[in-house]
PQR file of N, CA, C, O and H, with PARSE charges and radii, in Angstrom:
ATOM      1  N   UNK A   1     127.013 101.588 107.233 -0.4000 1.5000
ATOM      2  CA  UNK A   1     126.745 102.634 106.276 -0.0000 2.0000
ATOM      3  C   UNK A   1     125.599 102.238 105.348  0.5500 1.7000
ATOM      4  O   UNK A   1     124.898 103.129 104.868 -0.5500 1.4000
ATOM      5  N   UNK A   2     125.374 100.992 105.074 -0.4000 1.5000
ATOM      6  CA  UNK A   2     124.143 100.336 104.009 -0.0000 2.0000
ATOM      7  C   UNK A   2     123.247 100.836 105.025  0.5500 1.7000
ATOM      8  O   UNK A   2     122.816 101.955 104.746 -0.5500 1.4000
ATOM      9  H   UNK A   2     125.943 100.268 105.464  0.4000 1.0000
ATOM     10  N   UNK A   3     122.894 100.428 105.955 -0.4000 1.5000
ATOM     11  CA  UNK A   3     121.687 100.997 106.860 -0.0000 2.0000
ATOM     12  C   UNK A   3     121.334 102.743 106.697  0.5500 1.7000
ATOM     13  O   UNK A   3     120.344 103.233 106.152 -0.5500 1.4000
ATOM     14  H   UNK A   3     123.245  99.519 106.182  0.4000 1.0000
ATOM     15  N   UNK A   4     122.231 103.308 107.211 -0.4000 1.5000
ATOM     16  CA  UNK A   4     122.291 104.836 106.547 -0.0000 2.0000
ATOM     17  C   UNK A   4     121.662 105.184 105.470  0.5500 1.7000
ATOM     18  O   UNK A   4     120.698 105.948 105.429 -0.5500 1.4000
ATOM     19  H   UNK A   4     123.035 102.910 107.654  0.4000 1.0000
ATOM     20  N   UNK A   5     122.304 104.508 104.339 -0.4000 1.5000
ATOM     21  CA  UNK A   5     121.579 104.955 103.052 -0.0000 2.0000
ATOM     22  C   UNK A   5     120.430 104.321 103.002  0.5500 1.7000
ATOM     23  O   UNK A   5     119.712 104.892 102.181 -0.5500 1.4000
ATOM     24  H   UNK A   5     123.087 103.888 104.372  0.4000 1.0000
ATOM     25  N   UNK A   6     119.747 103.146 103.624 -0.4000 1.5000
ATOM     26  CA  UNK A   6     118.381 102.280 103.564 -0.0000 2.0000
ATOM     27  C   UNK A   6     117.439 103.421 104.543  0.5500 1.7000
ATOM     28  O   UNK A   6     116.210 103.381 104.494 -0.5500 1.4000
ATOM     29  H   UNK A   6     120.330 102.682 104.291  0.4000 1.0000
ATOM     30  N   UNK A   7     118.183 104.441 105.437 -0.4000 1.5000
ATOM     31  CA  UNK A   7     117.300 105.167 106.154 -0.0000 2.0000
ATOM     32  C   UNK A   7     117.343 106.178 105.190  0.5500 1.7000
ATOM     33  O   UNK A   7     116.211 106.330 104.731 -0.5500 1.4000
ATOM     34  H   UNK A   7     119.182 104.473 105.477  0.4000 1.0000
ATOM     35  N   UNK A   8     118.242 107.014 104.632 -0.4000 1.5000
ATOM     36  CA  UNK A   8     118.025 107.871 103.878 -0.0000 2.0000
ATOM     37  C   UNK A   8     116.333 107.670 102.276  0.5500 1.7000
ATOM     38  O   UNK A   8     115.345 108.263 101.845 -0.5500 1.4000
ATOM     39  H   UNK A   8     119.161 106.890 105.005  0.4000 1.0000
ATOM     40  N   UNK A   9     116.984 106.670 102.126 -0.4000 1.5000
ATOM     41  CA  UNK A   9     116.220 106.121 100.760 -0.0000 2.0000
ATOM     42  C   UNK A   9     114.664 106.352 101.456  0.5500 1.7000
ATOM     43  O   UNK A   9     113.738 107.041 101.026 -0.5500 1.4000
ATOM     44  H   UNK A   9     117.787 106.188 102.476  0.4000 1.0000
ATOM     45  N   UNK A  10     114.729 105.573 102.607 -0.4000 1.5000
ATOM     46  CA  UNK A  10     112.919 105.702 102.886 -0.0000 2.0000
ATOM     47  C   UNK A  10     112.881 106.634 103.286  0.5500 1.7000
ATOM     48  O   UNK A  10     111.690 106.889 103.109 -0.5500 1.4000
ATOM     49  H   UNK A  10     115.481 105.014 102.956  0.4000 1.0000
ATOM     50  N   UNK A  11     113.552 108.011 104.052 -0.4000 1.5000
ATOM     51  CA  UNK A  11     112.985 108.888 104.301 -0.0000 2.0000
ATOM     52  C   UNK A  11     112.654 110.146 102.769  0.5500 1.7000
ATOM     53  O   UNK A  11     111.914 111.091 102.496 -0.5500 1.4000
ATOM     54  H   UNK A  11     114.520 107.805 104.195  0.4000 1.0000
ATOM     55  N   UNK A  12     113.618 109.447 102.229 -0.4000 1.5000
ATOM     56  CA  UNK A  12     113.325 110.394 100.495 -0.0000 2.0000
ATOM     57  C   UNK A  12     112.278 109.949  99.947  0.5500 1.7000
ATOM     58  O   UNK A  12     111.677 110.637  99.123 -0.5500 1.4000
ATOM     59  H   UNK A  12     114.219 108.680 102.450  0.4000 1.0000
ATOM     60  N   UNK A  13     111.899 108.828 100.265 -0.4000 1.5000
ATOM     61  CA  UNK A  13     110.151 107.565  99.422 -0.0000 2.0000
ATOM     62  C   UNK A  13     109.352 108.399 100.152  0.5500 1.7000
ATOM     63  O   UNK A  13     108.339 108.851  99.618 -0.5500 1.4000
ATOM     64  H   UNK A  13     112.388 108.269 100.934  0.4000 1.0000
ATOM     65  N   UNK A  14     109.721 108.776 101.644 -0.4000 1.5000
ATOM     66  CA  UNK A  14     108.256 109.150 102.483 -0.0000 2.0000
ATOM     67  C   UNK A  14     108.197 110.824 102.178  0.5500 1.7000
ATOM     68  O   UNK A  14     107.167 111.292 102.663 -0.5500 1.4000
ATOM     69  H   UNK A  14     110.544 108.410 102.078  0.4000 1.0000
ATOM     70  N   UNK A  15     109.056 111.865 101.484 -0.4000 1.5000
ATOM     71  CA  UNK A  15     108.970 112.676 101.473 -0.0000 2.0000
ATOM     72  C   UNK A  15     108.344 112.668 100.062  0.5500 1.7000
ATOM     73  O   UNK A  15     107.614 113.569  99.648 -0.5500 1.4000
ATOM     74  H   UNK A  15     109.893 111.485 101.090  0.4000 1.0000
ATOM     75  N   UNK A  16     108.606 111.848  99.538 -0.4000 1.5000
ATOM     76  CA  UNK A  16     108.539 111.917  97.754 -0.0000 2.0000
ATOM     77  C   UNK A  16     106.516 112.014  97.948  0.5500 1.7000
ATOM     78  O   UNK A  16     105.749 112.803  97.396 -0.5500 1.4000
ATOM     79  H   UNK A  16     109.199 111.116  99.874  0.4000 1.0000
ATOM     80  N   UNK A  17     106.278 111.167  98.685 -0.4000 1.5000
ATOM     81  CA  UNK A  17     104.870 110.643  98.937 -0.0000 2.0000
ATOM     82  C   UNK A  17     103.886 111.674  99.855  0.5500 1.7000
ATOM     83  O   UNK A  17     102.658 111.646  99.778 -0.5500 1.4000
ATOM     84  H   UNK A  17     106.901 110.525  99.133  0.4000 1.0000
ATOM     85  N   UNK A  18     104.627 112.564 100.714 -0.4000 1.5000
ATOM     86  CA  UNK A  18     104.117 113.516 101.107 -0.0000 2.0000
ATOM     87  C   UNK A  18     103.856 114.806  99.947  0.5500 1.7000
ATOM     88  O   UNK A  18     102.983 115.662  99.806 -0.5500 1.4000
ATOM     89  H   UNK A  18     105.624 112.587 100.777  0.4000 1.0000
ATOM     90  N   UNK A  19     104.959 114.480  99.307 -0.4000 1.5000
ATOM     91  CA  UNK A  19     104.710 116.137  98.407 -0.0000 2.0000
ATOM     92  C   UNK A  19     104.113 115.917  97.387  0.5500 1.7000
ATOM     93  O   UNK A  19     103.823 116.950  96.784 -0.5500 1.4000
ATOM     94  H   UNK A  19     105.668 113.784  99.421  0.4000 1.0000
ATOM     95  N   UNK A  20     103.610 114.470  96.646 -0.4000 1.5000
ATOM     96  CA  UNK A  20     102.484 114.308  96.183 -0.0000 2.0000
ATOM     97  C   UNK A  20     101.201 114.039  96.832  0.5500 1.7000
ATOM     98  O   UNK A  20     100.364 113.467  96.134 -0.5500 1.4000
ATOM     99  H   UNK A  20     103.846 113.631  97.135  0.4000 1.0000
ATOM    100  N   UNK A  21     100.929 114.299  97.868 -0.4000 1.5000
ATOM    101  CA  UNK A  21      99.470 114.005  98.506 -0.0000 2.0000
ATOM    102  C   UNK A  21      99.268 115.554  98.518  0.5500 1.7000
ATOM    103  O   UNK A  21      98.250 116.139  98.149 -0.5500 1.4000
ATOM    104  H   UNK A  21     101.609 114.763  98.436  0.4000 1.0000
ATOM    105  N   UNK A  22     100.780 116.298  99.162 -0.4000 1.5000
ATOM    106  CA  UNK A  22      99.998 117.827  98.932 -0.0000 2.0000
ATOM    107  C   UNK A  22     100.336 118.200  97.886  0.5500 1.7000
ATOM    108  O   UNK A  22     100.287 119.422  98.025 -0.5500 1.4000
ATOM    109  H   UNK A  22     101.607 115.823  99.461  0.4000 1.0000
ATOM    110  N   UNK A  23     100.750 117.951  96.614 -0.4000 1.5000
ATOM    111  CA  UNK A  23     100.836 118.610  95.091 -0.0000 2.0000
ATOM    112  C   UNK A  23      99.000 117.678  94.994  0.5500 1.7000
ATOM    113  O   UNK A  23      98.272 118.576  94.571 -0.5500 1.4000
ATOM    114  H   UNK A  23     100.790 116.958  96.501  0.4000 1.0000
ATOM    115  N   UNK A  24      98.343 116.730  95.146 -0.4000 1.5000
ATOM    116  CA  UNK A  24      96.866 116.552  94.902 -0.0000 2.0000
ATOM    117  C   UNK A  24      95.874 117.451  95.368  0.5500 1.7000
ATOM    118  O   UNK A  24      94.953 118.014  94.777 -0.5500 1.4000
ATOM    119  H   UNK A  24      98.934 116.001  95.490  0.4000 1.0000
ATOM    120  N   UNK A  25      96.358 117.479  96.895 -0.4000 1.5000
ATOM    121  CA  UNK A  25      95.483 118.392  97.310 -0.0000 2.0000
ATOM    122  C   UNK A  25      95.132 119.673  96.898  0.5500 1.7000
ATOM    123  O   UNK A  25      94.100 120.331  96.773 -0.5500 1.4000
ATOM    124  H   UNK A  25      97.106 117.021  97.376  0.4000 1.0000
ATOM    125  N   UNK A  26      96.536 119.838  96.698 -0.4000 1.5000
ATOM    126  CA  UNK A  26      96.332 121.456  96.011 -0.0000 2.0000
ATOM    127  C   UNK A  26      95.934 120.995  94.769  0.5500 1.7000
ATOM    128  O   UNK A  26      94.973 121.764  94.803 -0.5500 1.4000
ATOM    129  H   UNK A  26      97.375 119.304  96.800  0.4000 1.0000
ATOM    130  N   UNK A  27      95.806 120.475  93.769 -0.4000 1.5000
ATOM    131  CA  UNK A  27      95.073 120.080  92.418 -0.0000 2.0000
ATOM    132  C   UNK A  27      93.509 120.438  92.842  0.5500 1.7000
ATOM    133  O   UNK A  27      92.712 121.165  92.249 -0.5500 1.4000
ATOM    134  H   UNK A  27      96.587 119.851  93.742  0.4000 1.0000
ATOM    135  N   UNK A  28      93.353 119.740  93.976 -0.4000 1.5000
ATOM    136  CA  UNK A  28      91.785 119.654  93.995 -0.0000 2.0000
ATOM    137  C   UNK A  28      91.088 120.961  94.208  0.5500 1.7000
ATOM    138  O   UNK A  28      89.952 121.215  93.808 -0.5500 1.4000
ATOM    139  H   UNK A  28      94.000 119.150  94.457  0.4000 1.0000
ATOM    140  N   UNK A  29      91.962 121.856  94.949 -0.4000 1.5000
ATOM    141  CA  UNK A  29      91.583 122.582  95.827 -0.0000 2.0000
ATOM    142  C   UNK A  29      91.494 124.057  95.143  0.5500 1.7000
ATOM    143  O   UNK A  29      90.914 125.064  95.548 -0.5500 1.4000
ATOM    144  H   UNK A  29      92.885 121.650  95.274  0.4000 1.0000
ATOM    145  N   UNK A  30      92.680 123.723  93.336 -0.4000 1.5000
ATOM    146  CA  UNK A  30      92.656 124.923  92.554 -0.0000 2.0000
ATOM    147  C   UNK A  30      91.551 124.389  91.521  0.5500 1.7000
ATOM    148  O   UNK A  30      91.627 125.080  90.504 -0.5500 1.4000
ATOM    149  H   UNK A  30      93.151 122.905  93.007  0.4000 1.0000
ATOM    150  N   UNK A  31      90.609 123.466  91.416 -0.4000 1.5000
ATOM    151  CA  UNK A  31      90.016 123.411  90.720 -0.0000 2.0000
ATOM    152  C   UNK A  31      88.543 123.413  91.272  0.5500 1.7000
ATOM    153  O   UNK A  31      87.677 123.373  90.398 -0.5500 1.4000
ATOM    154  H   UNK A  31      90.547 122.905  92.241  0.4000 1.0000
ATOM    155  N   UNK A  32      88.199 123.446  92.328 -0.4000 1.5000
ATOM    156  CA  UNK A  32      87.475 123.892  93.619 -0.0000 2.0000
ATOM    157  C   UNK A  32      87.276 125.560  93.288  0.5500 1.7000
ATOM    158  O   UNK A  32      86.171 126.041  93.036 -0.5500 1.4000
ATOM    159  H   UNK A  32      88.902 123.480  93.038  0.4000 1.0000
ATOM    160  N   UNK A  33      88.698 126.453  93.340 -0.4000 1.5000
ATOM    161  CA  UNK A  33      88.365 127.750  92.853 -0.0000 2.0000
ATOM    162  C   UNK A  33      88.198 128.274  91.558  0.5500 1.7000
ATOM    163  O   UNK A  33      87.617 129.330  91.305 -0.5500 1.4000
ATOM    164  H   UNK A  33      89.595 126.062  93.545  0.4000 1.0000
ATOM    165  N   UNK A  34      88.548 127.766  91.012 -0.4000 1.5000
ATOM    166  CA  UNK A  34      88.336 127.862  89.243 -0.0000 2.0000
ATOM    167  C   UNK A  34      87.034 127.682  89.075  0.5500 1.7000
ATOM    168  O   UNK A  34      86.415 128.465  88.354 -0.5500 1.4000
ATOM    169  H   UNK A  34      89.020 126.908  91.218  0.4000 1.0000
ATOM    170  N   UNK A  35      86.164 126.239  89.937 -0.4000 1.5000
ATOM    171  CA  UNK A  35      84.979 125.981  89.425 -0.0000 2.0000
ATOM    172  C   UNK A  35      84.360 127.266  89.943  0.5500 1.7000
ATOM    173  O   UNK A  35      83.830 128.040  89.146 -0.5500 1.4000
ATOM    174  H   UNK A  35      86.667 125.603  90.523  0.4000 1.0000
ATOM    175  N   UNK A  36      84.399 127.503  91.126 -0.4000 1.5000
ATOM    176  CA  UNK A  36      83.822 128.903  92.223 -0.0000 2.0000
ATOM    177  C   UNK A  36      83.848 130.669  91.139  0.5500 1.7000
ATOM    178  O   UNK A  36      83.087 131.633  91.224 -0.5500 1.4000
ATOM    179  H   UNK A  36      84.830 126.874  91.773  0.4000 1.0000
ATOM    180  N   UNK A  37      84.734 130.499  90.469 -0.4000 1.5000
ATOM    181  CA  UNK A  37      85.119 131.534  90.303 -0.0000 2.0000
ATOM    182  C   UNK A  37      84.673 131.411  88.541  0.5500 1.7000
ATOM    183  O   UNK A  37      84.819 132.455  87.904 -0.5500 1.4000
ATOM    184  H   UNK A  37      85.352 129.716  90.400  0.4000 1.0000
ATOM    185  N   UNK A  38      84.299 130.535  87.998 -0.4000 1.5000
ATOM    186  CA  UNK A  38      83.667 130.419  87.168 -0.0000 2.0000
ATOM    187  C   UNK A  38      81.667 130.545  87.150  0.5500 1.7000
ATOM    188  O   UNK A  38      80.872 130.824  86.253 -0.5500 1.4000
ATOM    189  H   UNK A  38      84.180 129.688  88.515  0.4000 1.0000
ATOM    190  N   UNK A  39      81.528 130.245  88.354 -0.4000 1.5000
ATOM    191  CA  UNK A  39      80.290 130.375  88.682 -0.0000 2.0000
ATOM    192  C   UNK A  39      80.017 131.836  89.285  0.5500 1.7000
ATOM    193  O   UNK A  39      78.884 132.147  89.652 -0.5500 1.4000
ATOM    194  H   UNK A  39      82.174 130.018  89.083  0.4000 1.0000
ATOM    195  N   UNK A  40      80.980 132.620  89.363 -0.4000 1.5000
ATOM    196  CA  UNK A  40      80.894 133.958  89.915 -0.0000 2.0000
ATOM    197  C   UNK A  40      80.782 134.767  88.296  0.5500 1.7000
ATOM    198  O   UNK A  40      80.213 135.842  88.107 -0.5500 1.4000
ATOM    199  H   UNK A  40      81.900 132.367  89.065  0.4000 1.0000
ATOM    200  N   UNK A  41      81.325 134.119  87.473 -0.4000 1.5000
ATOM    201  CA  UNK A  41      81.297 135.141  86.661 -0.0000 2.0000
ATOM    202  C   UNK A  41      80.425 134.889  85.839  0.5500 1.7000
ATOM    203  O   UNK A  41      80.317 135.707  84.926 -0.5500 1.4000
ATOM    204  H   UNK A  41      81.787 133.245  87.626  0.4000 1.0000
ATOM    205  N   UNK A  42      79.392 133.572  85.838 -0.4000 1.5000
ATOM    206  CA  UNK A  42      78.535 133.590  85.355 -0.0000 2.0000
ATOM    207  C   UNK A  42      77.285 133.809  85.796  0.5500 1.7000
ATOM    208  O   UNK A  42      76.304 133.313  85.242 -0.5500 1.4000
ATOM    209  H   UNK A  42      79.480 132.907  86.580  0.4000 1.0000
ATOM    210  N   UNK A  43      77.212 134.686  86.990 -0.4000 1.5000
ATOM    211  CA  UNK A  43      76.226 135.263  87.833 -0.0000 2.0000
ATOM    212  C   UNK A  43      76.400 136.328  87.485  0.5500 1.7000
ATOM    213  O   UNK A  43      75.449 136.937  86.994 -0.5500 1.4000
ATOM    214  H   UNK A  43      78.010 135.088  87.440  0.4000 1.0000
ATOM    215  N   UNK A  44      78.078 137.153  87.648 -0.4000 1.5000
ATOM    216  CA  UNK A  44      78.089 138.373  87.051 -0.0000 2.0000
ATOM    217  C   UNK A  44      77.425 138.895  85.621  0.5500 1.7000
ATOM    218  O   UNK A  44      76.917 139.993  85.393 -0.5500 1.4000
ATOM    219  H   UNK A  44      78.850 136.659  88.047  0.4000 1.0000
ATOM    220  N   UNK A  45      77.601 137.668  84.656 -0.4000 1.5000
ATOM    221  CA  UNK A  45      77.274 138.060  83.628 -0.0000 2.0000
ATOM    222  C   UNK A  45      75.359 138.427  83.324  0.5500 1.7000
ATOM    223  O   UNK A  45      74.810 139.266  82.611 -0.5500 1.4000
ATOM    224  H   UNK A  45      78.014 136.776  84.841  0.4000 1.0000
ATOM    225  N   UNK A  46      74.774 137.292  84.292 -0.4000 1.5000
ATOM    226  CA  UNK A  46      73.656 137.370  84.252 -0.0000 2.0000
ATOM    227  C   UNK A  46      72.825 138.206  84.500  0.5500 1.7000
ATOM    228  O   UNK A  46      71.748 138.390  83.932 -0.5500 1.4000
ATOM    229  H   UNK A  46      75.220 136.610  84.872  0.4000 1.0000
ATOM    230  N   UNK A  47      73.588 139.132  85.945 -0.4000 1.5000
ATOM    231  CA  UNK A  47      73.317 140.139  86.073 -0.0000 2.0000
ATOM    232  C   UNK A  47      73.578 141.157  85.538  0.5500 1.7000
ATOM    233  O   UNK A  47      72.986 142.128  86.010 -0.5500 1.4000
ATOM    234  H   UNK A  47      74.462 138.983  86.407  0.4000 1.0000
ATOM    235  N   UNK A  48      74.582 141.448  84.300 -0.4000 1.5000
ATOM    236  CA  UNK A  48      74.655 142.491  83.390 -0.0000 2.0000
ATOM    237  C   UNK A  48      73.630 142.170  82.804  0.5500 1.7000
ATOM    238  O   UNK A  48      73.013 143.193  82.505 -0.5500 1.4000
ATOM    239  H   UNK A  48      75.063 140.660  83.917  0.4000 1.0000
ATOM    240  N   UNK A  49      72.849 140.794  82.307 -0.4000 1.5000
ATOM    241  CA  UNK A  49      71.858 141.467  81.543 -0.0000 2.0000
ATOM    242  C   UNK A  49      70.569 141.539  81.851  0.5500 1.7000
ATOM    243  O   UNK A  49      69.730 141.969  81.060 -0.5500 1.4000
ATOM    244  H   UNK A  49      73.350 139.963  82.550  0.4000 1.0000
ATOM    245  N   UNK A  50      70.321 141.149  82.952 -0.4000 1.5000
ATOM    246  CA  UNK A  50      69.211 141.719  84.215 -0.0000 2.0000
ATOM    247  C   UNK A  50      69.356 143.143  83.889  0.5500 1.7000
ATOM    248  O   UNK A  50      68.454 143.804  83.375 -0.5500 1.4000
ATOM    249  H   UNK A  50      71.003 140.799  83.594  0.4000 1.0000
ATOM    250  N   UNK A  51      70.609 143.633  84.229 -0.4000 1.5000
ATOM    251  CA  UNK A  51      70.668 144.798  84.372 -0.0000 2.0000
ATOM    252  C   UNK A  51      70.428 145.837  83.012  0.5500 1.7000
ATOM    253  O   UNK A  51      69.790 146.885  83.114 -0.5500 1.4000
ATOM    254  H   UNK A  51      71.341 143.096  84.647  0.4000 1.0000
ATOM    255  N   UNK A  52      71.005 145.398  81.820 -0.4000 1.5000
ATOM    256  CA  UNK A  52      70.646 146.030  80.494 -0.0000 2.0000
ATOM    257  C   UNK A  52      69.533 146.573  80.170  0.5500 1.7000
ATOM    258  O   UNK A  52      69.273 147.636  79.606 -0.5500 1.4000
ATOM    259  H   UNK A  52      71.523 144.547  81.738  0.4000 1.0000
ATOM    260  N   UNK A  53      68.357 145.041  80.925 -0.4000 1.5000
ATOM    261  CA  UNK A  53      66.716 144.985  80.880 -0.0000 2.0000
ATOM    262  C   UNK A  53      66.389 146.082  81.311  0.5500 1.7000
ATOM    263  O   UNK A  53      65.726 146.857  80.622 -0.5500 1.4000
ATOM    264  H   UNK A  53      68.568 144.178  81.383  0.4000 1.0000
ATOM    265  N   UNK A  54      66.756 146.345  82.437 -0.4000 1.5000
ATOM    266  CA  UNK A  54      66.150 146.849  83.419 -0.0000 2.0000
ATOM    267  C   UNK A  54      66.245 148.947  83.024  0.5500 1.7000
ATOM    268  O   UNK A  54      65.551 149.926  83.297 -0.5500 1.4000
ATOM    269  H   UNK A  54      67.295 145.715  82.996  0.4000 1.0000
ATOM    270  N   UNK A  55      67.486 148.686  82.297 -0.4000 1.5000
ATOM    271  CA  UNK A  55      67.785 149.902  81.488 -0.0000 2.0000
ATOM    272  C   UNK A  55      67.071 150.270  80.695  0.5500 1.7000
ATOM    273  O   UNK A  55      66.633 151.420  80.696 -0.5500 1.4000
ATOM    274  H   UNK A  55      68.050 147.891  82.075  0.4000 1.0000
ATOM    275  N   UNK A  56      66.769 149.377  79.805 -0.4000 1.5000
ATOM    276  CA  UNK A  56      65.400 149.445  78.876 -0.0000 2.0000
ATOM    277  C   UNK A  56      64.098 149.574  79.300  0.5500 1.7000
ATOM    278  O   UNK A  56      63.359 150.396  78.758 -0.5500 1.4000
ATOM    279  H   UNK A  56      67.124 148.443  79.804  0.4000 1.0000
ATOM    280  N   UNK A  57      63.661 148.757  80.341 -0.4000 1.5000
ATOM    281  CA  UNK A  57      62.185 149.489  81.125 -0.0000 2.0000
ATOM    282  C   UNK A  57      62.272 150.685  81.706  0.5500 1.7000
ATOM    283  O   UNK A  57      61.332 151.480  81.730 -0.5500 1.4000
ATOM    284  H   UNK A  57      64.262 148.090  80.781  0.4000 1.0000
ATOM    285  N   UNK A  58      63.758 150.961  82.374 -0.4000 1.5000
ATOM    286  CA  UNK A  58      63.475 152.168  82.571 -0.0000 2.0000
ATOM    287  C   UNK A  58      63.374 153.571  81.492  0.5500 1.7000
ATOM    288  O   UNK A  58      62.594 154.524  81.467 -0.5500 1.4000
ATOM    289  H   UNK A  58      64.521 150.315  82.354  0.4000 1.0000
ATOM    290  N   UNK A  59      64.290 153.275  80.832 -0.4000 1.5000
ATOM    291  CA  UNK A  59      64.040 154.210  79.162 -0.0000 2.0000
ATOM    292  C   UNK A  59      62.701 154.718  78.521  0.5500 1.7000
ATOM    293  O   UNK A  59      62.287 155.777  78.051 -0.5500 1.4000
ATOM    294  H   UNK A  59      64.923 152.502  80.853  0.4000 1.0000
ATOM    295  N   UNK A  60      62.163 153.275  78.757 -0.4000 1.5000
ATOM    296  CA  UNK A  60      60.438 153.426  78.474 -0.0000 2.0000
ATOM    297  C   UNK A  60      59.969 153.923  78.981  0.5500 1.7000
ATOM    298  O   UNK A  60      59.501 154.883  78.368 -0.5500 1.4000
ATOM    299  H   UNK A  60      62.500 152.415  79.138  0.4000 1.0000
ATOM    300  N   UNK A  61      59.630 153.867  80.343 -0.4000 1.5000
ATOM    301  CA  UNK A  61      58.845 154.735  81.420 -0.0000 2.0000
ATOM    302  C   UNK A  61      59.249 156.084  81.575  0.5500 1.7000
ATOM    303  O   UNK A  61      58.592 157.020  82.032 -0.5500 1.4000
ATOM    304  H   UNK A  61      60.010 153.087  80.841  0.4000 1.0000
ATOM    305  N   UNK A  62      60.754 156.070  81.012 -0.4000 1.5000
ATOM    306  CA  UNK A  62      60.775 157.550  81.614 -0.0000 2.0000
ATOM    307  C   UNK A  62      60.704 158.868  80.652  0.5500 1.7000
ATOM    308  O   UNK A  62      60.834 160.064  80.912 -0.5500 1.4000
ATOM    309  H   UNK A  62      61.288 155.310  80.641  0.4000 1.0000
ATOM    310  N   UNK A  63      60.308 157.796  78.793 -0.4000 1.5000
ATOM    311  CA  UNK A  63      59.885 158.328  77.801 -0.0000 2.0000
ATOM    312  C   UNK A  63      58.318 158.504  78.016  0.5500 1.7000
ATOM    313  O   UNK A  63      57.802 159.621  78.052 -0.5500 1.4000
ATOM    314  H   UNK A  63      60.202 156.824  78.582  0.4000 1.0000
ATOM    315  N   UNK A  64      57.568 157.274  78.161 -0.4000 1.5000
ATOM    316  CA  UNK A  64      56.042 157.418  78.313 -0.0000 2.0000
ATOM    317  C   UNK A  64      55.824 158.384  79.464  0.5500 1.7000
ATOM    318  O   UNK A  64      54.620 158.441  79.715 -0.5500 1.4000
ATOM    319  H   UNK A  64      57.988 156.366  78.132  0.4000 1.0000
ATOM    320  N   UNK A  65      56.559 159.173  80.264 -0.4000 1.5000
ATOM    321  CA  UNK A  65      56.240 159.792  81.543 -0.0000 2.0000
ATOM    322  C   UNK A  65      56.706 161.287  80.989  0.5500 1.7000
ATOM    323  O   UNK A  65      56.142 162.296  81.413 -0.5500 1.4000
ATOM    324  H   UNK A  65      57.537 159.127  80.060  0.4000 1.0000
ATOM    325  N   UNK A  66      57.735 161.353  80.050 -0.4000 1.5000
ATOM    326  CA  UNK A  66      57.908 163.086  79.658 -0.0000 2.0000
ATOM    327  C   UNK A  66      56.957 163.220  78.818  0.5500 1.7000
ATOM    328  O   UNK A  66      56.363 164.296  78.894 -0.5500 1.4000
ATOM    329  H   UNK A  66      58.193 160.533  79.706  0.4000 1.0000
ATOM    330  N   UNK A  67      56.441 162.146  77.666 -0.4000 1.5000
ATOM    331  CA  UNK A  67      55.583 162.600  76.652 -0.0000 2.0000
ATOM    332  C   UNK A  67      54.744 163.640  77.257  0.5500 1.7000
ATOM    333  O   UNK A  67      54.653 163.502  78.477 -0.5500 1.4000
ATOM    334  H   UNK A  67      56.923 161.273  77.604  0.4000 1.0000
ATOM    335  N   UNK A  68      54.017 164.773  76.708 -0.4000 1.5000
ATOM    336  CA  UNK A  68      52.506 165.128  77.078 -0.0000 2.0000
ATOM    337  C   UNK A  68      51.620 163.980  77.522  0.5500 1.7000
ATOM    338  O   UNK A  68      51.888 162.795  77.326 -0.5500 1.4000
ATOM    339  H   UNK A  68      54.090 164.885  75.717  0.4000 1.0000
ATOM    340  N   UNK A  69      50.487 164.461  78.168 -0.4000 1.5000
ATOM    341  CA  UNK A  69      49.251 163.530  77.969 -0.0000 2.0000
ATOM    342  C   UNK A  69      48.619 163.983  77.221  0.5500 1.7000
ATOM    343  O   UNK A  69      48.416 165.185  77.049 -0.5500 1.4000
ATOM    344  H   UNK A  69      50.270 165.424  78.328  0.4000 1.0000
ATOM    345  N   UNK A  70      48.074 162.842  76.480 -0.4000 1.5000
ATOM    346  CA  UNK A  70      46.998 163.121  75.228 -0.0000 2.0000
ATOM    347  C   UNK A  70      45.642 162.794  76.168  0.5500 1.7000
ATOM    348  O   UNK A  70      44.707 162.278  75.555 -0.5500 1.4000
ATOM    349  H   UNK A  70      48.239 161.866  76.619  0.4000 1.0000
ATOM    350  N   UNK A  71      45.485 163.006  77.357 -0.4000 1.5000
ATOM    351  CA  UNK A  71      44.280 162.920  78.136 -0.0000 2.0000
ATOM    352  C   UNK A  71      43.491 164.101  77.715  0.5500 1.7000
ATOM    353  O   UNK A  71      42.262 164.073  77.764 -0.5500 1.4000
ATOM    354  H   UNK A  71      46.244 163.425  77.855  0.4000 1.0000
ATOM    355  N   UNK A  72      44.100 165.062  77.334 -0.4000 1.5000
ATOM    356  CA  UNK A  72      43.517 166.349  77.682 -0.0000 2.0000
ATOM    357  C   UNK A  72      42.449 166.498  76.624  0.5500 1.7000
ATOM    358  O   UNK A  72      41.229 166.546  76.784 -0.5500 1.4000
ATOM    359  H   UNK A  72      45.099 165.084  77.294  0.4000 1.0000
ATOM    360  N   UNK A  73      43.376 166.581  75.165 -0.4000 1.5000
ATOM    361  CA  UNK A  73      42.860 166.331  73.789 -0.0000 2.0000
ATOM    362  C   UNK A  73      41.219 165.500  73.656  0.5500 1.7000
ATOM    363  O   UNK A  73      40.326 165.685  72.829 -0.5500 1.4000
ATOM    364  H   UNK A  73      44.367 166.542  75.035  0.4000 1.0000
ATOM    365  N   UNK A  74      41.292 164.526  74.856 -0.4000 1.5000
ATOM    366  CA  UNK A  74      40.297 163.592  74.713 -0.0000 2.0000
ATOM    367  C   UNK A  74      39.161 164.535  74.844  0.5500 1.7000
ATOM    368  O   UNK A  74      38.004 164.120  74.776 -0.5500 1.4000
ATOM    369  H   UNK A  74      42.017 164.376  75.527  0.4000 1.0000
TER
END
């Protein structure tokens, strides 16, 4: 029966040791997407203000384009 429990014991050490290699892995692997997903949203953001810009040139142009022309006047 000592043998029994000396097999039990190491197979509980070798399980103990498996479910921390995959409780690491998965550590690595959620901070892998966190970093990913932090870099997504700081692309997103960049492109909101690409995009703001781009709101504003267009505003301009499409004010300087209804004005009259003062060509005529000339």
């Amino acid at each position: 029966m000592h043998s029994l429990e000396n097999l039990n014991l190491s197979q509980v050490a070798a399980i103990s040791n498996d479910l921390k290699s995959i409780r690491t892995q998965e550590k690595v692997q959620l901070q892998d997407l966190k970093d990913r997903f932090a870099s997504f949203i700081e692309r997103v953001q960049e492109l909101e203000q690409q995009n703001k810009l781009l709101e504003g040139e267009l505003l301009v142009l499409c004010q300087k384009h209804s004005e009259p022309s003062r060509f005529r006047a000339l």
